[in-house]
C-alpha positions as CSV (number, residue, x, y, z in Angstrom):
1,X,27.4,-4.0,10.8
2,X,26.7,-1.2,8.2
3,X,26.8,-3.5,5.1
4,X,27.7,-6.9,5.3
5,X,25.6,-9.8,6.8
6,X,25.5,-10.4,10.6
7,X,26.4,-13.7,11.4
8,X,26.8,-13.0,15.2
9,X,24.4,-11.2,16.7
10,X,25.5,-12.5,20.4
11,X,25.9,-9.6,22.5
12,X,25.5,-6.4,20.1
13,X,24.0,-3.7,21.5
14,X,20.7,-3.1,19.4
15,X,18.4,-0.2,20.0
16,X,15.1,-0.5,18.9
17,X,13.1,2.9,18.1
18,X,9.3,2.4,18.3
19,X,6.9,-0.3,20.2
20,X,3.8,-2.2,17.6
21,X,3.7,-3.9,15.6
22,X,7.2,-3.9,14.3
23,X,9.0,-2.4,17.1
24,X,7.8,-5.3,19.3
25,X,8.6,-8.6,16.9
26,X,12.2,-7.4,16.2
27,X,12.8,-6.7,20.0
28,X,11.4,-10.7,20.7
29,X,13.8,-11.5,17.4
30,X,17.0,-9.5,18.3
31,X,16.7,-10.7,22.1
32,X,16.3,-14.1,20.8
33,X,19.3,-14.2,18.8
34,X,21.7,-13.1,21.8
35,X,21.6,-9.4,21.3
36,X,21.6,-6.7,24.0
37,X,18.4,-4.6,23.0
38,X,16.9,-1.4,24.3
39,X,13.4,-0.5,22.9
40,X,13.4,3.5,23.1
41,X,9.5,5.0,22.4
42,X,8.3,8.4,22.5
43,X,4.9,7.1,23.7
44,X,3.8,6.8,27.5
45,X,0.6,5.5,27.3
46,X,-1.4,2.5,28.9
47,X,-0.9,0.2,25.3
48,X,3.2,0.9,25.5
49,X,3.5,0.1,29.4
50,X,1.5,-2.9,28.2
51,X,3.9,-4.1,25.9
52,X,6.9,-2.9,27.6
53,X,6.3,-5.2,30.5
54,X,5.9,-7.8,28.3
55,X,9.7,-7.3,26.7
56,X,11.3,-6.9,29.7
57,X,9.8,-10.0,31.1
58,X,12.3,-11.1,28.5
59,X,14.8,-8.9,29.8
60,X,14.5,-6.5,26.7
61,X,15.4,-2.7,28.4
62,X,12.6,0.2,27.6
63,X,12.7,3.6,27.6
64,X,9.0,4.8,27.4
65,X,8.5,9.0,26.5
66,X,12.2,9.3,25.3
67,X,12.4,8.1,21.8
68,X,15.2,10.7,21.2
69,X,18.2,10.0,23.1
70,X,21.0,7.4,21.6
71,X,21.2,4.4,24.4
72,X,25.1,4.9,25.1
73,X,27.0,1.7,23.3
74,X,24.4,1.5,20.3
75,X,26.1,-0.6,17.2
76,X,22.7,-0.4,15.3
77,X,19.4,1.1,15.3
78,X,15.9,-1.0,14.0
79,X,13.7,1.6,13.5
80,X,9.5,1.5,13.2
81,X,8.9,2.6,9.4
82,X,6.9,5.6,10.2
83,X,9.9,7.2,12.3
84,X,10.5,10.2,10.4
85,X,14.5,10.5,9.2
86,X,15.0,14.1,10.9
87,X,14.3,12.7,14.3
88,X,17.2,13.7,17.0
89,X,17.7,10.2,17.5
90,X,18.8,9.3,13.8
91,X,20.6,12.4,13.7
92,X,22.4,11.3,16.9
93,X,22.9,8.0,14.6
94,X,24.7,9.5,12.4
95,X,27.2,11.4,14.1
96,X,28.4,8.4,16.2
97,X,28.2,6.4,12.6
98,X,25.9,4.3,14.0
99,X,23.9,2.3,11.1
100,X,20.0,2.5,10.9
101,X,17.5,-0.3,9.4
102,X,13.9,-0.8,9.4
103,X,12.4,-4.1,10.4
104,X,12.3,-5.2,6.6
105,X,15.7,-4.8,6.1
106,X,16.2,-7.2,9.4
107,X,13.9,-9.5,7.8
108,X,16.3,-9.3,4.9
109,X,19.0,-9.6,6.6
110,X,17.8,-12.6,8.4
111,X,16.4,-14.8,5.2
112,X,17.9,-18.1,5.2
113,X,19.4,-17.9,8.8
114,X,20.1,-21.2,9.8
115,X,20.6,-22.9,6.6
116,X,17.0,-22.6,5.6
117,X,16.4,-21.9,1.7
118,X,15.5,-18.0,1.4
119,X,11.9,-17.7,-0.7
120,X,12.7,-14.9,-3.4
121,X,10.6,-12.1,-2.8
122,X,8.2,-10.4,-5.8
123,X,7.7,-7.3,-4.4
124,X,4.9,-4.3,-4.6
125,X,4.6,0.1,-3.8
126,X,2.8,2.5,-5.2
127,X,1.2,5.5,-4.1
128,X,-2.2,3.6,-4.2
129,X,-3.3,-0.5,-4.6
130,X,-0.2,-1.6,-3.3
131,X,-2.6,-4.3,-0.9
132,X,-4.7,-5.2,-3.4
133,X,-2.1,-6.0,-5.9
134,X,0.0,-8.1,-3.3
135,X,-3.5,-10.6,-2.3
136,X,-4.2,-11.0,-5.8
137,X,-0.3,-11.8,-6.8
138,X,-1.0,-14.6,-3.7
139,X,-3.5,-15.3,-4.8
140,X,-2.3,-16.4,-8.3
141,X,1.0,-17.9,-7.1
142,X,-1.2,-20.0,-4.4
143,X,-3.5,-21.2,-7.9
144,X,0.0,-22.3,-9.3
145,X,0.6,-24.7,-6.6
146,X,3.1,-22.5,-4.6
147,X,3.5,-21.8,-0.7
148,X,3.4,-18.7,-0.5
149,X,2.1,-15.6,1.6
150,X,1.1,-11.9,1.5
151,X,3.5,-10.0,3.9
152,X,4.9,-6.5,5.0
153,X,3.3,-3.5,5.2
154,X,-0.2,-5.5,4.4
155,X,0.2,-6.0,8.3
156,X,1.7,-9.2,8.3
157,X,5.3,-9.3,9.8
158,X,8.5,-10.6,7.2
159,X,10.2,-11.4,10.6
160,X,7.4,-13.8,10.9
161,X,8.0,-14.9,7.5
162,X,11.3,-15.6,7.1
163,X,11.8,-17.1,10.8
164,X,8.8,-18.9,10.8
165,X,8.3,-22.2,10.6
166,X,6.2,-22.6,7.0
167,X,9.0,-23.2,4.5
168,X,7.9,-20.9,1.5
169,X,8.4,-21.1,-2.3
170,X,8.3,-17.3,-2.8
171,X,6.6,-14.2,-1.3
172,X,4.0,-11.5,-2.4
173,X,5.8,-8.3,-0.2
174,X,3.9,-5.0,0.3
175,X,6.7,-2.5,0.6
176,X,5.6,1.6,1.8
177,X,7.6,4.6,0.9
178,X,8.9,4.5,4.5
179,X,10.0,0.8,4.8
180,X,11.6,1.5,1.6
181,X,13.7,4.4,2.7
182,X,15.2,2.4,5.9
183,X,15.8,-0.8,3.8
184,X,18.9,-0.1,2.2
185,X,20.4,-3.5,1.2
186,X,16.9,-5.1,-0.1
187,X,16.9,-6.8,-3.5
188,X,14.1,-8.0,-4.9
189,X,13.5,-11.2,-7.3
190,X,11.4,-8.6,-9.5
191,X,9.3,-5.8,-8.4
192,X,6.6,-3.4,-9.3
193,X,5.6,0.3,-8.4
194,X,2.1,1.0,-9.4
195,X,1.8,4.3,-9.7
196,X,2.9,7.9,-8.0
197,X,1.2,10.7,-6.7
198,X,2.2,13.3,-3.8
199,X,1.6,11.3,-0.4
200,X,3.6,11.2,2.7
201,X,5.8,14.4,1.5
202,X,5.9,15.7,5.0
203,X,8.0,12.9,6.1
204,X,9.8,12.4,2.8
205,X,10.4,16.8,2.1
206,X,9.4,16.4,-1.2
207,X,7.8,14.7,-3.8
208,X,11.8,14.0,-5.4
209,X,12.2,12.4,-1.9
210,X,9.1,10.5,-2.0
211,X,9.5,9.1,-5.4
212,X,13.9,8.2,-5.0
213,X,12.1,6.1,-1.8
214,X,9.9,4.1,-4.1
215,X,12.2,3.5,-6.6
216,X,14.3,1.7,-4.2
217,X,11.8,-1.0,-4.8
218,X,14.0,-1.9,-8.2
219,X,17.5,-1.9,-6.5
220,X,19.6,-5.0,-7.6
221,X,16.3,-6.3,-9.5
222,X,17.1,-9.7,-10.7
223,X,14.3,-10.9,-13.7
224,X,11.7,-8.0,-14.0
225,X,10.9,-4.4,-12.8
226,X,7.5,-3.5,-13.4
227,X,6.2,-0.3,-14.1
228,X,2.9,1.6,-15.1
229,X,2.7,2.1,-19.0
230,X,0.2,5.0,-18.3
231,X,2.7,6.5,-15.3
232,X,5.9,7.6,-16.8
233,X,7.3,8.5,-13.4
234,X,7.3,4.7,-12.2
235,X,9.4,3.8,-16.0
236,X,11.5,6.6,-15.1
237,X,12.0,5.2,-11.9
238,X,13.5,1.7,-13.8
239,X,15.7,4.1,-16.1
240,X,17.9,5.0,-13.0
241,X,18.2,1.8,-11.0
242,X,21.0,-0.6,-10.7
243,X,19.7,-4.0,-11.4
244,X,21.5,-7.8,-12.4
245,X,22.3,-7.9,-15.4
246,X,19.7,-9.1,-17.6
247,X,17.1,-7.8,-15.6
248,X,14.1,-6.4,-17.7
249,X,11.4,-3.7,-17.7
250,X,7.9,-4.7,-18.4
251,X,5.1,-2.7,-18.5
252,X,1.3,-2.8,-17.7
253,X,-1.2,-0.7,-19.7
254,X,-5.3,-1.0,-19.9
255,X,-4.7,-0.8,-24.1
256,X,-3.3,-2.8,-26.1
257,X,0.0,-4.3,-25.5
258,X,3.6,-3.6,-27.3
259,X,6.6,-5.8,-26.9
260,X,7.1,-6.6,-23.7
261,X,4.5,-5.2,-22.2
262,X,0.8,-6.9,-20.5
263,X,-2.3,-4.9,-21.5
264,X,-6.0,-5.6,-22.6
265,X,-6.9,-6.6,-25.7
266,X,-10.9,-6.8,-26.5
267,X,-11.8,-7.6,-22.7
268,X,-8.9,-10.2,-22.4
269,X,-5.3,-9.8,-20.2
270,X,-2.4,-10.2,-22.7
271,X,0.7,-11.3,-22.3
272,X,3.6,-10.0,-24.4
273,X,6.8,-9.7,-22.4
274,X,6.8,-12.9,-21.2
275,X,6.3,-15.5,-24.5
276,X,8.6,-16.8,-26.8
277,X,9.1,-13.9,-29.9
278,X,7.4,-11.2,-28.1
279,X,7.4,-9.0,-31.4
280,X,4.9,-11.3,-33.0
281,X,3.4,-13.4,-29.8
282,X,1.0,-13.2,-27.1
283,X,-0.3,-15.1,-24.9
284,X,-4.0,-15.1,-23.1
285,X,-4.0,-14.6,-19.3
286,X,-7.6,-14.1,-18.5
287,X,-11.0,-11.9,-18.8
288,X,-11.5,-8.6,-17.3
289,X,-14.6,-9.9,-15.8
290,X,-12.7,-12.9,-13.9
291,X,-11.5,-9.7,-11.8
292,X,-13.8,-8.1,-9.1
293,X,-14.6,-5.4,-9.2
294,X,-13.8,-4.7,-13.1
295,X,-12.6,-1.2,-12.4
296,X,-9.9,0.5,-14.6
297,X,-7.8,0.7,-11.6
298,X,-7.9,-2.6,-10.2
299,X,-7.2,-4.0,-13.6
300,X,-4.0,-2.8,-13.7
301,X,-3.4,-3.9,-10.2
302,X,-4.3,-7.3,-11.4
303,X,-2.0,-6.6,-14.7
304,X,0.9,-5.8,-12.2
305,X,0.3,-9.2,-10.2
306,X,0.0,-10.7,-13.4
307,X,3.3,-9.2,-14.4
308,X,4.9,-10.2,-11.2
309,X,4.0,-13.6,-11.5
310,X,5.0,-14.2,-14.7
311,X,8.2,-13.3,-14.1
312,X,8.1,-15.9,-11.7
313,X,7.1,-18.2,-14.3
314,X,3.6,-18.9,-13.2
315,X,1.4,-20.8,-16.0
316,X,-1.3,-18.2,-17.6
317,X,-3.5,-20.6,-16.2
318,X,-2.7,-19.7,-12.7
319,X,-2.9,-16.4,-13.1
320,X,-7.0,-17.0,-14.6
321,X,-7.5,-19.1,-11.7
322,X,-5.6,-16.7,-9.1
323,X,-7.4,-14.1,-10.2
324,X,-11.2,-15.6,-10.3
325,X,-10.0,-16.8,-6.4
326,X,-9.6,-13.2,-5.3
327,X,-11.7,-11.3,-3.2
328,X,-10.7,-7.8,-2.2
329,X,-10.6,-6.2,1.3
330,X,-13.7,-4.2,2.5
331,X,-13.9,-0.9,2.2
332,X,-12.0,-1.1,-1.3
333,X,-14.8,-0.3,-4.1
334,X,-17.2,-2.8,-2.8
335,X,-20.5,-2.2,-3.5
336,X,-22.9,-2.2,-0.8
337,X,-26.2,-2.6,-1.8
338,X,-28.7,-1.9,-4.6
339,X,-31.7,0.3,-3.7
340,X,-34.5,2.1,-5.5
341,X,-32.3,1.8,-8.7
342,X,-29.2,3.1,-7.2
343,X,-25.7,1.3,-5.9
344,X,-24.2,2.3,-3.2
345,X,-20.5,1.5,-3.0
346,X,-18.0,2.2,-0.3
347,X,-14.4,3.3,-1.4
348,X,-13.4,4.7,2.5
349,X,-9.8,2.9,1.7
350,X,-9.5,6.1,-1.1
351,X,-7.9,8.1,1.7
352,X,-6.3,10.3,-0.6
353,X,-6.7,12.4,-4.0
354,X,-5.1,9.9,-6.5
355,X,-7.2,7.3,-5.1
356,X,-10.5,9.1,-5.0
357,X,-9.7,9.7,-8.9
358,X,-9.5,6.1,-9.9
359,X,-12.6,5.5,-8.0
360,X,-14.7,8.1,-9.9
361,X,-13.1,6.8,-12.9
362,X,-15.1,3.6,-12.2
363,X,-18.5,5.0,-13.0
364,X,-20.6,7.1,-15.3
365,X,-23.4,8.9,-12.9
366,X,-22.0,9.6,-9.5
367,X,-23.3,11.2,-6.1
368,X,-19.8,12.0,-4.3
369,X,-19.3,11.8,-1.0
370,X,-16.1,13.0,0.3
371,X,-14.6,15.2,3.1
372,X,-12.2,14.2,5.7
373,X,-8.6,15.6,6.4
374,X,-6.9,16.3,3.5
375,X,-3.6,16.2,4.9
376,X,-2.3,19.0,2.7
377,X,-3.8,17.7,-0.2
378,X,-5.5,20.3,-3.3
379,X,-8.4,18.9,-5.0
380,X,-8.4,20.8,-8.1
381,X,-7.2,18.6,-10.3
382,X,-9.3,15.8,-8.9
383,X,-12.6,17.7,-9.6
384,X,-11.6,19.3,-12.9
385,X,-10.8,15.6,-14.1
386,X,-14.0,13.8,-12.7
387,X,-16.6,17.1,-13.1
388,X,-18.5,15.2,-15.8
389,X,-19.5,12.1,-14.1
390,X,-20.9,14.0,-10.9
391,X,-24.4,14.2,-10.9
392,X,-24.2,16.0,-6.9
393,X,-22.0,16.0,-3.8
394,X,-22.3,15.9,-0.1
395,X,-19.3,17.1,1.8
396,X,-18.8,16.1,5.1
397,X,-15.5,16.7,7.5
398,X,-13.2,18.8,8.6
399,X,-11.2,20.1,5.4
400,X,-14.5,19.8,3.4
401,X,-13.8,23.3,2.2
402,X,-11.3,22.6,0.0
403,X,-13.3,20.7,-1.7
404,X,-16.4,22.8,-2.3
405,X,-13.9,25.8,-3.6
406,X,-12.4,23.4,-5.7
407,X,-16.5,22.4,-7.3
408,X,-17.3,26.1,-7.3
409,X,-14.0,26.5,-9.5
410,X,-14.4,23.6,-11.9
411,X,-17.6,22.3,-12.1
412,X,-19.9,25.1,-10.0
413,X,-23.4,23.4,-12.3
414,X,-23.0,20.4,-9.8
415,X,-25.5,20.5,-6.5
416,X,-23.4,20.6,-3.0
417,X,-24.7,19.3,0.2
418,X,-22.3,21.1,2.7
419,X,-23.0,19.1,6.3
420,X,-21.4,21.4,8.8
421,X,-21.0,18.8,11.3
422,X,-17.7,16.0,12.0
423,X,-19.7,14.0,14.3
424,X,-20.1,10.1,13.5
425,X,-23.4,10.9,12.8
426,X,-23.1,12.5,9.9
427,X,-23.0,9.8,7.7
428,X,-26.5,8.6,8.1
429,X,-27.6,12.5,7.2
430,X,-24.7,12.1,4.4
431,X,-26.7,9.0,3.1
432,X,-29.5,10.4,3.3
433,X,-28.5,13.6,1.0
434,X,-27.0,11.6,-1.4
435,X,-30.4,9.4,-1.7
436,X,-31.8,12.8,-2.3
437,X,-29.7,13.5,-5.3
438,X,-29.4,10.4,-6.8
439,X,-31.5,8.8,-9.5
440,X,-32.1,5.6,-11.0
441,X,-29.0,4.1,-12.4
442,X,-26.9,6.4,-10.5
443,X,-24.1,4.9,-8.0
444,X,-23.4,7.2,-4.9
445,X,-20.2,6.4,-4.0
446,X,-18.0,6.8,-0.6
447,X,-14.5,7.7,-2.1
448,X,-13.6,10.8,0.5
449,X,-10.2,11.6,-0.9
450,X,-9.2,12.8,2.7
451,X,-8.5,10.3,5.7
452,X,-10.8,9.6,8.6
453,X,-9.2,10.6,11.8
454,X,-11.3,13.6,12.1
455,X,-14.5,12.2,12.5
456,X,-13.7,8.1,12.9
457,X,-10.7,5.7,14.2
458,X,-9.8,5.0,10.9
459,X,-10.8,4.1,6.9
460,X,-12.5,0.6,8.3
461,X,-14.8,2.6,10.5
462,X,-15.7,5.3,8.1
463,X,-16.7,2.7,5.5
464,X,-18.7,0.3,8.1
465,X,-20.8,3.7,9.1
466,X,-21.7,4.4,5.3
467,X,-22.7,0.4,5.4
468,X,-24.4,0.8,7.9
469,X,-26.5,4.0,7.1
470,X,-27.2,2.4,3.6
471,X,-28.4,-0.9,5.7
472,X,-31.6,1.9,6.9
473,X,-32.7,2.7,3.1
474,X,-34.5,-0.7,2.6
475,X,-36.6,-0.4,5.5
């Protein structure tokens, strides 16, 4: 069951690690397909005995607070991505020689069960933009006419996808670090990895770890692996994998293009790895103002869609059109409102330092405000990079100290506002600080560079509390 496909799954004895939103579908899929399944969770609380009744309505066996013990008679664990790799139970795995996949590798396992024709996947990681660069490589792909659909760690299930009942042409797959590392057999039509910067290297061990897990993404590649032009990590990355023969690297840059590469050229996307006589060729894609918003960053997130589908062979007309269709998530460098001269724009999705970075990078005159848990993060290079563009800065949350040692280090001329407080509440006084600072023609952005957990249930709440307080201003 290790490496080849599974044909029969009548009667194996699957154990399934972790309840949610993956645990739960491959459970329902696994039990549907004649297997024996035990769900296993470390959790205890009212949501799991929720959904635990649920699966063994079904007859599905759980095992709620023990998510360490190997059921006796396991063939194969499906593990939730997030399940760190030193866990007892996968060391237990290995021992007994017992095989361990994530829910995408099931997915990929189970593409074109059935007979059905198996939609190629075009698949997306990076450190940061991966969601944004999937919905605008739908979006481009749906402009050319094709069913398709953006899936994975976006929050939409590939069991869903491939089992479902909507036959697709191809699909736009968000892929994290930690689905990568559990999806061993995955090979991609063509695939990109945005960019790479130290995240997640408590559950990887390293940053070698971290970055060997992303570049699984170009594993058995069949037409294009994409990589950032301005990220020499993510080319080194293509440099060591194994892909079909004939597979190519392409680049994305925001200057001017070389052979083979897509970059900008006087405020138009160019084309030059994917025309006839790239040496001497290009070929128009669209303007950087048919993207929103026209920041450096999500450029090349729409350069790597653009690359994506190309290699798909998508018309350059489609990718205009895609692209002009796209509207981004909230919470993702959307600007707010306009008041008293001043934008306000809310960036609460840049959770960590490499984010916060390219959202600075957006802007000329900038009140800050950051603070959050930095989840081991260092913020010196982050400050030193972005010093010049900070007209002031109001700190809120827990690890907000780190931050104000790294301004007193690198750029100590810039006025702090240092709110001693990690109540919800302290985003209205936040706002009302950064008003304070800010002057006409200024943006105050929300780009924390820290996650939310400390002081809200997550990014989406962070950013609709900024909203919210800036809502006030105009009244």
């Amino acid at each position: 069951m290790g490496s080849g496909q599974v044909t029969d799954w009548q009667g194996k004895n699957v154990t399934v690690a972790g309840l949610g939103v993956s645990g739960v579908p491959a459970a329902r899929v696994l039990h549907g397909l004649g297997a024996h399944v035990t769900v296993v969770n470390d959790g205890d609380d009212e949501r799991a005995r929720a959904q635990a009744a649920e699966l063994e309505a079904l007859g599905v066996t759980v095992r709620l607070g023990d998510g360490d013990t190997l059921p006796t008679g396991t063939e194969l664990i499906i593990t939730a991505p997030g399940w760190r790799p030193d866990k007892p139970l996968f060391r237990a795995a290995g021992q007994a020689g017992v095989p361990v996949w994530g829910d995408v590798e099931l997915a990929w396992r189970l593409r074109g069960r059935d007979g059905r024709k198996a939609a190629p996947w075009l698949a997306v990681t990076g450190t940061n933009g991966k969601t944004t660069t999937v919905q605008m490589l739908a979006s481009i792909l749906r402009a050319a006419g094709l069913r398709t659909a953006a899936v994975g760690n976006i929050g939409v299930s590939l069991l869903d996808a491939v089992l479902g009942d909507e036959p697709y042409d191809v699909l736009a797959v968000e892929l994290s670090s930690y689905q990568l590392h559990w999806a061993p057999s995955l090979r991609a039509h063509s695939a990109a990895v945005l960019n790479l910067a130290p995240d997640h290297l408590d559950w990887h061990g390293s940053m070698e770890a971290y970055a060997a897990d992303k570049g699984r993404i170009y594993e058995g590649n069949r037409v294009a692996c994409v990589y950032n032009v301005a990220d020499r990590a993510t080319e080194d990355l293509v440099r060591e994998a194994d892909v079909e023969e004939g597979c190519r690297a392409v680049g994305f840059t925001l200057g001017t293009p070389g052979p083979s590469q897509l970059g900008v050229v006087d405020g138009i996307l160019v084309d030059r790895a994917f025309v006839e006589n790239r040496q001497k060729n290009a070929q128009e894609l669209a303007e950087v103002s048919d993207i929103d918003p026209p920041a450096p960053h999500n450029i090349a997130n729409a350069l790597a869609a653009a690359a994506l589908a190309r290699a798909f062979g998508v018309p350059a007309q489609a990718v205009r059109d895609g692209l002009r269709a796209f509207t981004p998530d909230a919470h993702r460098i959307a600007h707010v409102a306009d008041v008293d001269g001043v934008a306000w724009v809310d960036d609460s999705k840049a959770t960590n330092t490499h984010a916060a970075q390219a959202s600075l990078a957006a802007y000329e005159s900038i009140v800050w405000i950051a603070g959050g848990l930095a989840k081991g993060a260092t913020f010196d290079e982050l400050v030193a990079h972005s010093a010049k563009r900070l007209r002031g800065v109001v700190l809120i949350g827990a690890d907000r100290a780190l931050i104000r040692e790294a301004l007193a280090r690198h750029a100590p001329e810039v006025p702090v506002v240092d709110l001693d407080r990690t109540d919800t509440g302290a985003m209205l006084q936040a706002v009302q600080e950064a008003r304070r600072l800010a002057r006409p023609g200024d943006t105050v952005l929300l780009a924390p560079a820290c996650a939310s957990m400390d002081m809200f249930a997550n990014y989406n709440r962070r950013g609709e509390a900024f909203a919210e307080a800036v809502s006030g201003l105009g009244a």
